[in-house]
C-alpha positions in Angstrom: 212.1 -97.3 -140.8 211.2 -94.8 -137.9 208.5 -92.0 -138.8 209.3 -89.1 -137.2 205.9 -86.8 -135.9 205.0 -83.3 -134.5 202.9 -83.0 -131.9 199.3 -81.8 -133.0 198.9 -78.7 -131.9 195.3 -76.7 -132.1 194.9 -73.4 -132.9 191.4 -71.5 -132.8 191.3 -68.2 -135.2 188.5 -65.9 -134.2 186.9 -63.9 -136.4 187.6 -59.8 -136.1 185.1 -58.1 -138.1 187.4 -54.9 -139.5 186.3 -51.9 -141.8 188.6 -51.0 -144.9 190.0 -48.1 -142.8 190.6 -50.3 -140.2 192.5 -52.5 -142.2 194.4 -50.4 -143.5 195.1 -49.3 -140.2 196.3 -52.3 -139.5 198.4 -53.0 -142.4 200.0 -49.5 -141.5 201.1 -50.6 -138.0 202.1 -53.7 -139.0 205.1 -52.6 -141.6 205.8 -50.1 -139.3 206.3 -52.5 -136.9 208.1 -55.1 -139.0 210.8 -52.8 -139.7 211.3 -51.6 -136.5 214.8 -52.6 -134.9 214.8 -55.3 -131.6 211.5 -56.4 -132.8 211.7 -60.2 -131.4 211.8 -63.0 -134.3 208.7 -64.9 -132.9 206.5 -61.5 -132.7 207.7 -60.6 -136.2 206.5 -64.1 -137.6 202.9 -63.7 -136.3 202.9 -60.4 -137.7 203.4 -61.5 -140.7 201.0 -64.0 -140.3 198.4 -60.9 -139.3 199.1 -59.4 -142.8 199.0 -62.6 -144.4 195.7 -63.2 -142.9 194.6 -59.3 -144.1 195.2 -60.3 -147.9 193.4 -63.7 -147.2 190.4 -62.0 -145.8 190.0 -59.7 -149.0 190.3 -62.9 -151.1 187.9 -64.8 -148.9 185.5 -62.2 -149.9 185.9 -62.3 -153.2 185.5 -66.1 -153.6 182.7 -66.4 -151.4 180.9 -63.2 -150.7 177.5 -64.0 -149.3 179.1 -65.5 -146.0 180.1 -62.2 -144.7 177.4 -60.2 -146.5 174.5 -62.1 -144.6 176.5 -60.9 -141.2 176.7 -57.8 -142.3 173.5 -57.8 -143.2 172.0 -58.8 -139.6 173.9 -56.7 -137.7 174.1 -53.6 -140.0 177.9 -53.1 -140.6 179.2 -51.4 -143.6 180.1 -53.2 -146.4 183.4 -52.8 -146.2 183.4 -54.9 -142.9 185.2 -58.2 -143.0 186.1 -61.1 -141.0 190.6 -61.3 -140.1 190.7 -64.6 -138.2 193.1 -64.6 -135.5 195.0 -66.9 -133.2 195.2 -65.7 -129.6 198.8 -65.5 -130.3 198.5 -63.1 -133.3 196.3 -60.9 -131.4 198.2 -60.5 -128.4 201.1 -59.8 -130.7 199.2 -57.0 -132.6 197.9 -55.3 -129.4 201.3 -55.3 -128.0 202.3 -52.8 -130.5 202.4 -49.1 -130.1 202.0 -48.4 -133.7 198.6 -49.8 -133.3 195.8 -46.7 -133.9 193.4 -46.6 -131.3 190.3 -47.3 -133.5 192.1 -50.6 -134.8 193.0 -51.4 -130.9 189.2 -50.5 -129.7 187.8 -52.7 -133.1 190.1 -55.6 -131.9 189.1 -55.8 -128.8 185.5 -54.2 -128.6 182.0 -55.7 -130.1 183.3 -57.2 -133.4 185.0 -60.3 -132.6 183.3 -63.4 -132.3 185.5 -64.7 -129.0 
């Protein structure tokens, strides 16, 4: 019997820290994007893996709260800041897109990620 294997591949996902309005930013630009004709297959998949990653970050907060509220607490964000862990890939793929407010763009790439 032969056992077939993938290569391991690893990815590292950084923390953005994003308020609720940037979030929703987000998730604005992101369905407008997905629907958007000629969007590539492989830039649509880590989009969706952004959103995925947007509902996972809400959940993440419910089931273990104090992890993001002792950053918050040190560095004085709002409470409505959270942590959407990205790939490099994802990220790239989300700034590449026009929809993209500027406040998201300048929180994605500014102070608030942990790269």
């Amino acid at each position: 019997m032969t056992m077939v294997s993938e290569p391991i591949t690893h990815v590292v996902l950084v923390p953005h820290w994003l308020s609720s309005a940037d979030r929703d930013g987000l998730t604005d630009a992101l369905e407008a994007a997905l629907v958007r004709p000629g969007l590539p297959a492989s830039t649509a998949d880590r989009l969706v893996d952004v959103l995925t990653e947007l509902h996972v970050a809400r959940a993440r907060d419910v089931v273990w709260p104090t992890s993001a509220a002792r950053v918050r607490l040190v560095t004085g964000w709002d409470s409505d800041t959270l942590p959407v862990r990205l790939s490099a890939m994802e990220l790239a793929c989300t700034l590449s897109l026009p929809e993209l407010p500027a406040t998201v763009r300048e929180s994605l790439t500014g102070g608030r990620s942990s790269s």
